[in-house]
C-alpha positions as semicolon CSV with decimal commas, in nm:
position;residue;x (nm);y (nm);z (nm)
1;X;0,629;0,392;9,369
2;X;0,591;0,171;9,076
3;X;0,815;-0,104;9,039
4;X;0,923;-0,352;8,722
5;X;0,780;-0,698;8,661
6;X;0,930;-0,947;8,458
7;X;0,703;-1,201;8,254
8;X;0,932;-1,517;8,207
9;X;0,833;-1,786;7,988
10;X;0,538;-1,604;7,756
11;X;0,446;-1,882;7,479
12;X;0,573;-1,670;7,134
13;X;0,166;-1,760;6,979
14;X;0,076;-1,491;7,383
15;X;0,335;-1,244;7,278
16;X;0,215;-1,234;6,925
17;X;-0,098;-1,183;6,990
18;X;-0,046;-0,903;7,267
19;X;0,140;-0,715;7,021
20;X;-0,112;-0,727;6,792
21;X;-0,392;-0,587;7,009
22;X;-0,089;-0,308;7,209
23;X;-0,076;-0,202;6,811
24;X;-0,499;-0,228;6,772
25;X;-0,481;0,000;7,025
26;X;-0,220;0,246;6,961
27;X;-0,062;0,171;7,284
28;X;0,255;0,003;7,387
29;X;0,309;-0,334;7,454
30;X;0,419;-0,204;7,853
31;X;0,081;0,006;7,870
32;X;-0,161;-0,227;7,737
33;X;-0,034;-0,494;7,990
34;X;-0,082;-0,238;8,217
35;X;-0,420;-0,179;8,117
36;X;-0,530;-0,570;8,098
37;X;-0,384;-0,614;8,454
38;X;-0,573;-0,252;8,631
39;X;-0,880;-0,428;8,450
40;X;-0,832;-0,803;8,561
41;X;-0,766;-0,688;8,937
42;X;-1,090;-0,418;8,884
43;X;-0,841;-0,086;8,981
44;X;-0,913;0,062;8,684
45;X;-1,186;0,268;8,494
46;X;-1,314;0,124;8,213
47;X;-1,079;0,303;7,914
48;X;-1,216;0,104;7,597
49;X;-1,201;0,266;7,303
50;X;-1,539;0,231;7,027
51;X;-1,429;-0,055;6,787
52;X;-1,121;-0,186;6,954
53;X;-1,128;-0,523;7,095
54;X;-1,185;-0,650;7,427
55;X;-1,034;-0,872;7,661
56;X;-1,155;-1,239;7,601
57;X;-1,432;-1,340;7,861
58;X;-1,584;-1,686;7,934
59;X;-1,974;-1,732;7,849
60;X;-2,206;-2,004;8,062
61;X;-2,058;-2,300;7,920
62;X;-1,709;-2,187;7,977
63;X;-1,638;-2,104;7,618
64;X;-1,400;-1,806;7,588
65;X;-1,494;-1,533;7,302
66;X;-1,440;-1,141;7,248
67;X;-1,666;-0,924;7,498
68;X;-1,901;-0,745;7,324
69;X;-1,959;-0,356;7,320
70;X;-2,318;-0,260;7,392
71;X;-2,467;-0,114;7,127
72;X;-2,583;0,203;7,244
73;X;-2,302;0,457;7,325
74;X;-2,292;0,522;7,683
75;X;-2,241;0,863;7,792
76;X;-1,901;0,980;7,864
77;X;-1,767;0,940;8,214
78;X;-1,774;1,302;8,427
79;X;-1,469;1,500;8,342
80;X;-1,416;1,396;7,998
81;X;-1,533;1,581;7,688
82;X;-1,692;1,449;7,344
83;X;-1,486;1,630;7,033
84;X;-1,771;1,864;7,038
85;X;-1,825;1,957;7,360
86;X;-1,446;2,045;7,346
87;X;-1,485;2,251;7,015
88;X;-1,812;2,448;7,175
89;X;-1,630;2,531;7,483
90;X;-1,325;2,677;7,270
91;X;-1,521;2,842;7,058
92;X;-1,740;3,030;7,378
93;X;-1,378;3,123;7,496
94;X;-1,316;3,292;7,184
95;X;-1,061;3,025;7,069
96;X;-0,952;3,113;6,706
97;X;-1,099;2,966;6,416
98;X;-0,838;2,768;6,207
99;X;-0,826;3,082;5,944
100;X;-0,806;3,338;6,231
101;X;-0,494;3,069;6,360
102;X;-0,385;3,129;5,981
103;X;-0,340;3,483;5,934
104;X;-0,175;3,476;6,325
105;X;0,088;3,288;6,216
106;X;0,143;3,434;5,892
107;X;0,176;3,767;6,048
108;X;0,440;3,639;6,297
109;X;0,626;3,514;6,062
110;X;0,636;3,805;5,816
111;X;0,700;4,014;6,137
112;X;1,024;3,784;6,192
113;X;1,128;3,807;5,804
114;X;1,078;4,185;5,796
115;X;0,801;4,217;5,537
């Protein structure tokens, strides 16, 4: 069962700048905390996004700067689906094009308005 934790104390230059990178990331404040911690204590899956930044890390002499993303693009992780993979599989399932999706809709609603 999950439970709340309460961060007392945060220096307002910390909470600043973990607002900033929740926002980089299109994720809450609560979730990207989340995320840093599942990462920090190695629970989690790697979830990085291409182009959003990582979580500081230390080099040899103890200096702290951004990790860096490698610069080929590793294969996605078993279960998950590139955009196109997605759109081939819903198009061999005979998912409708957007103008077939069109003229579905537009023959709904003129059933509904009578015409």
């Amino acid at each position: 069962m999950p439970i709340t934790l309460t961060i007392k104390q945060v220096p307002d230059a910390l909470a600043a700048a973990l607002r900033r990178r929740a926002e980089g990331n299109r994720r809450s404040q609560q979730r990207e905390l989340v995320l840093i911690l599942e990462r920090a204590l190695g629970d989690a899956p790697d979830v990085g996004l291409p182009g959003v930044r990582e979580p500081f890390v230390a080099n040899a002499a103890g200096k702290r700067h951004a990790a860096r993303a490698a610069p080929a693009r590793r294969p996605q992780p078993t279960g998950r689906l590139s955009l196109k993979e997605l759109w081939q599989r819903a198009q061999a399932l005979g998912a409708p094009t957007s103008s077939e999706s069109t003229d579905i809709i537009r023959r709904d609603r003129d059933a509904r308005h009578g015409r």
